[in-house]
N, C-alpha and C positions, 0 to 999 in steps of 0.2 A: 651779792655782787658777782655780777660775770666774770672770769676772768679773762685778761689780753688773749687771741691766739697767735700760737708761737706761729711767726713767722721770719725766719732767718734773713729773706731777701728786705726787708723792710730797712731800711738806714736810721740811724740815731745822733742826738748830737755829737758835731764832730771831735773830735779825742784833742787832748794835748800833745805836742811831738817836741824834741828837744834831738839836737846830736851831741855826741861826747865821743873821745879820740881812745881807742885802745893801743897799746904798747905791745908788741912781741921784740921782749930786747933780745931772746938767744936767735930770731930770724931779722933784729932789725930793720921791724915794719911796726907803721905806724895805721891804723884803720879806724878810719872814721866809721860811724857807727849810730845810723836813725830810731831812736825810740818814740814810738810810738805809746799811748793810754788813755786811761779812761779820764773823759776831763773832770768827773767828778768823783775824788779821789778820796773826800772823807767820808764817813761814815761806811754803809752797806751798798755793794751793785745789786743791782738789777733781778739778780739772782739771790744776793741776801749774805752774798761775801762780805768778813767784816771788812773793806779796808782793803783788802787786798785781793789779786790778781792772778789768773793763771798767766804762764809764758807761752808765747810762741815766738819762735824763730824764722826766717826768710832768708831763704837762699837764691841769687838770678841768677838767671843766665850767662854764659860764660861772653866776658868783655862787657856787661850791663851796669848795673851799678844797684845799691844799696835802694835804691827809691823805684827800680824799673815797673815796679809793681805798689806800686802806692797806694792804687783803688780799694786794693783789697787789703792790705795795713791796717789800714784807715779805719776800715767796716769791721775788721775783727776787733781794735783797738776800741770804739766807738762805741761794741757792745761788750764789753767787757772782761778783755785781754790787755796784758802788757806785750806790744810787739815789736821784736828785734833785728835790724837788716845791718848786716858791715859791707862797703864796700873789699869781693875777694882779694888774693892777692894777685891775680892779673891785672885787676886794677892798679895797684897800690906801688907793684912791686917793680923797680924801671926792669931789675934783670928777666922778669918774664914779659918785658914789651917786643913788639918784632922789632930788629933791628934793620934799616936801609941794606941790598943785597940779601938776605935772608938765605942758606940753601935750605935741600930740603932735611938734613943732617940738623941745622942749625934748629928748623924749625919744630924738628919730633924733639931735641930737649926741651924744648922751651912749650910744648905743650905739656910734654909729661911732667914738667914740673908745678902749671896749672893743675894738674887733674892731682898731682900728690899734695898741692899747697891747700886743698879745699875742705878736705876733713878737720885737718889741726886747725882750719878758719873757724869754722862753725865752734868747736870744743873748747876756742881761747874765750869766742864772745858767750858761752853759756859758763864756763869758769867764772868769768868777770861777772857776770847778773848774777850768778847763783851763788858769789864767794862775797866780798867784802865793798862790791861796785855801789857806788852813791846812785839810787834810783828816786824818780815822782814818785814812785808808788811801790807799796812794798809788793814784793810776789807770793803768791801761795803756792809753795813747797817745791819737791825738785823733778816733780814730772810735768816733763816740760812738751811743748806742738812745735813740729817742724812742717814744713811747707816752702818747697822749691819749687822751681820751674827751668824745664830743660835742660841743663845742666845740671842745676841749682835741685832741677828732681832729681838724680842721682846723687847727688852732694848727701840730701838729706835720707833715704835711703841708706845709704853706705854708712853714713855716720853713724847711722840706728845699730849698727851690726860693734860699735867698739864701746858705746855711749848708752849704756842704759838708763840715762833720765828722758832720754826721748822718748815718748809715752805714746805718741800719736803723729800722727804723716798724713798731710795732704801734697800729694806729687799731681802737677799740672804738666802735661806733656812734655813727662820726665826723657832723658837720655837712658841707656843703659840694659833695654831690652835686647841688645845681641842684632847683627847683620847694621851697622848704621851705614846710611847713606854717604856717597864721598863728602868728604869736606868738613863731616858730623863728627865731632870728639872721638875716640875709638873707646867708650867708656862701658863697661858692663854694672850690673848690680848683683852683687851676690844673694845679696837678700837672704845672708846665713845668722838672722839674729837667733837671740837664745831665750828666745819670752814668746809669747802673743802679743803682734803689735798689728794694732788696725791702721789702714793703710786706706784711703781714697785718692784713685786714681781719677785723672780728670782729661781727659783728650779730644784734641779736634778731630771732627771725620775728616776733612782737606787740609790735615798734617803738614807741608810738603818738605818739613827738614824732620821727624820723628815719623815714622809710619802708625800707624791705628795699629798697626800687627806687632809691632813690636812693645807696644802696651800693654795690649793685650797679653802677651806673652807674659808680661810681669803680674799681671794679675791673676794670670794661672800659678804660675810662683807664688803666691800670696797668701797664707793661709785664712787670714782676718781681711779679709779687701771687699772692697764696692768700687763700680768704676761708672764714672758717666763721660758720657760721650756729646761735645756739641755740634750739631748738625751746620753745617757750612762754615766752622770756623778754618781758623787756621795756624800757625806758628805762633804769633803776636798777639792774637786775643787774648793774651794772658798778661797785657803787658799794658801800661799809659799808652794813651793817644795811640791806637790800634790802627786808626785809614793812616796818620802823616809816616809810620813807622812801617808797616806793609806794604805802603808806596814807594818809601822811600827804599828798600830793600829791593823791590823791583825797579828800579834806574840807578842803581847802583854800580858799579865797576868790579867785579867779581875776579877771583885768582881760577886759572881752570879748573880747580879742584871742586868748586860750586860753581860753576859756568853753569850749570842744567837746574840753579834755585832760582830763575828769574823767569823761566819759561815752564814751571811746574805752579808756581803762583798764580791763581786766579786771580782778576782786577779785585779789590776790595768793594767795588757798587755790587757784586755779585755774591758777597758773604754778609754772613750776619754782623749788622751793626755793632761799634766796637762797645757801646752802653748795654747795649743787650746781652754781649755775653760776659761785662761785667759783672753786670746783674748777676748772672746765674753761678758765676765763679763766685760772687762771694757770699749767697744763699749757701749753696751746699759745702762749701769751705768751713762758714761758721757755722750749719748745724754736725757738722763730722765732730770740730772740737765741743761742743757743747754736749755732743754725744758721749763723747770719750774722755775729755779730761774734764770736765764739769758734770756728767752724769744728768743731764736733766732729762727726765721723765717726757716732757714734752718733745726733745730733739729727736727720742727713740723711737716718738711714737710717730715723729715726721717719716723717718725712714720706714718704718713699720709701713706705714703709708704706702711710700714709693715705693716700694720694693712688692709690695701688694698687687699696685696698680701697674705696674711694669713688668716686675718678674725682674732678670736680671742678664737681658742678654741686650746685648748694643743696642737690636735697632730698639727695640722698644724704650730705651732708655732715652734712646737721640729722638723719637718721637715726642716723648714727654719735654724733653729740653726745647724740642723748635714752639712748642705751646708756652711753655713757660718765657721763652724769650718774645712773646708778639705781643 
């Protein structure tokens, strides 16, 4: 009998999801918190796990929320992950909301404590999964997938650097490469971990709040990294509902600080479809973890593949992505 060929981009029945509330009583925040699984939960996946699950983790964008990225939850969840999003604490938290009047004094605290609230985020809700949390499905073991975006890509990033069960990183046009445009978090990535940790980087060529160069930059930093690049996307394809959300950003009411992200925006009829580079986001998302924290022979031999057929320098990568998306 033949076997299936692996193919990552292909969708599966859709997963079970449930929310449940986490506690930080010494910061007196409450976080809601989307789990995502496999809906079928007894016996063996797909791959031949008894019962149980690898973790991943989801980090978004700074002011987004726990679901901004659902598409790809979903598809990782579907094939055979348990996956975990909390709303951060900008969300959650009123003292880091802007307040009516704002200065500019007012507003560097109230960022900086955004960008300090984000790592102890992610390390409460993998404590809870990985200590004594009531889950659908049990997980297998303490090396766990991280996967942000924009912010949410340096969240997960940085956290790798204090948190050694993070085992694997998928960063979707992460923050943190150094020089950020106005109005852009002032955030870096050290990227001072103490291990080999594989890293796929994922970015749009028409960026207009992350530059491609400054991605780039981290994946030279990077000692384990693969980066693809997609050809005409841009900020939001990494996100649900990609044209109502990139529209929406362009007729939007902007502070001077981003006054110049409205007119750096191409129209959305003029980028790639927001299903298309779903698609592709969550093809190589889940063969990175399938690579890396599942070990499958066939993810390896996916990339062996690409990597073949490409080599590993942008454009030929964003060439291969604009086929793979038509």
């Amino acid at each position: 009998m033949t076997s299936p060929v692996y193919d990552p981009f292909a969708s599966a029945r859709p997963p079970g999801v449930t929310t449940i509330d986490l506690i930080d009583a010494r910061r007196e925040r409450r976080f809601p918190c989307e789990l995502w699984y496999p809906s079928e939960s007894g016996g063996r996946d797909a791959q031949g796990f008894p019962g149980t699950y690898p973790l991943v983790v989801f980090s978004h964008y700074s002011g987004g929320n726990r679901r901004a990225s659902s598409f790809l939850c979903e598809h990782l969840a579907a094939r055979g992950y348990v996956v975990a999003a909390i709303d951060h604490s900008e969300v959650v938290a009123r003292e880091l909301r802007a307040a009516a009047g704002e200065d500019e004094a007012a507003r560097a605290v109230r960022i900086r404590g955004w960008i300090e609230a984000r790592v102890p985020d992610l390390r409460l809700l993998l404590d809870h999964l990985l200590g004594s949390g009531r889950l659908p499905v049990r997980v297998a073991g303490n090396a766990v997938g991280a996967v942000g975006h924009s912010f949410g890509g340096w969240t997960v990033l940085e956290a790798a650097v204090t948190d050694d069960r993070i085992a694997s990183i998928v960063a979707l046009a992460p923050a943190g490469g150094g020089n950020p445009r106005p109005g852009i978090l002032p955030v870096t990535a050290s990227l001072r971990w103490q291990r080999d940790l594989p890293v796929l980087y994922v970015a749009a060529k028409n960026d207009s709040s992350i530059s491609l160069e400054s991605i780039e930059e981290l994946r030279r930093r990077t000692a384990s990294a693969r980066m693809v690049v997609l050809t005409d996307a841009d900020h939001l394809h990494f996100v649900d509902d990609v044209e109502l959300r990139h529209e929406g950003v362009r007729v939007m009411t902007l502070g001077p600080e981003l006054a110049w992200l409205k007119n750096a925006m191409r129209p959305i009829g003029e980028l790639l479809p927001g299903a298309q580079a779903h698609r592709l986001v969550r093809g190589y998302a889940l063969a990175h973890f399938d690579a890396t924290l599942k070990a499958l022979p066939e993810a390896a031999a996916f990339w062996n593949l690409f990597e073949g057929e490409c080599g590993n320098r942008g454009k030929e990568i964003r060439r291969r992505d604009r086929r793979l998306g038509e």
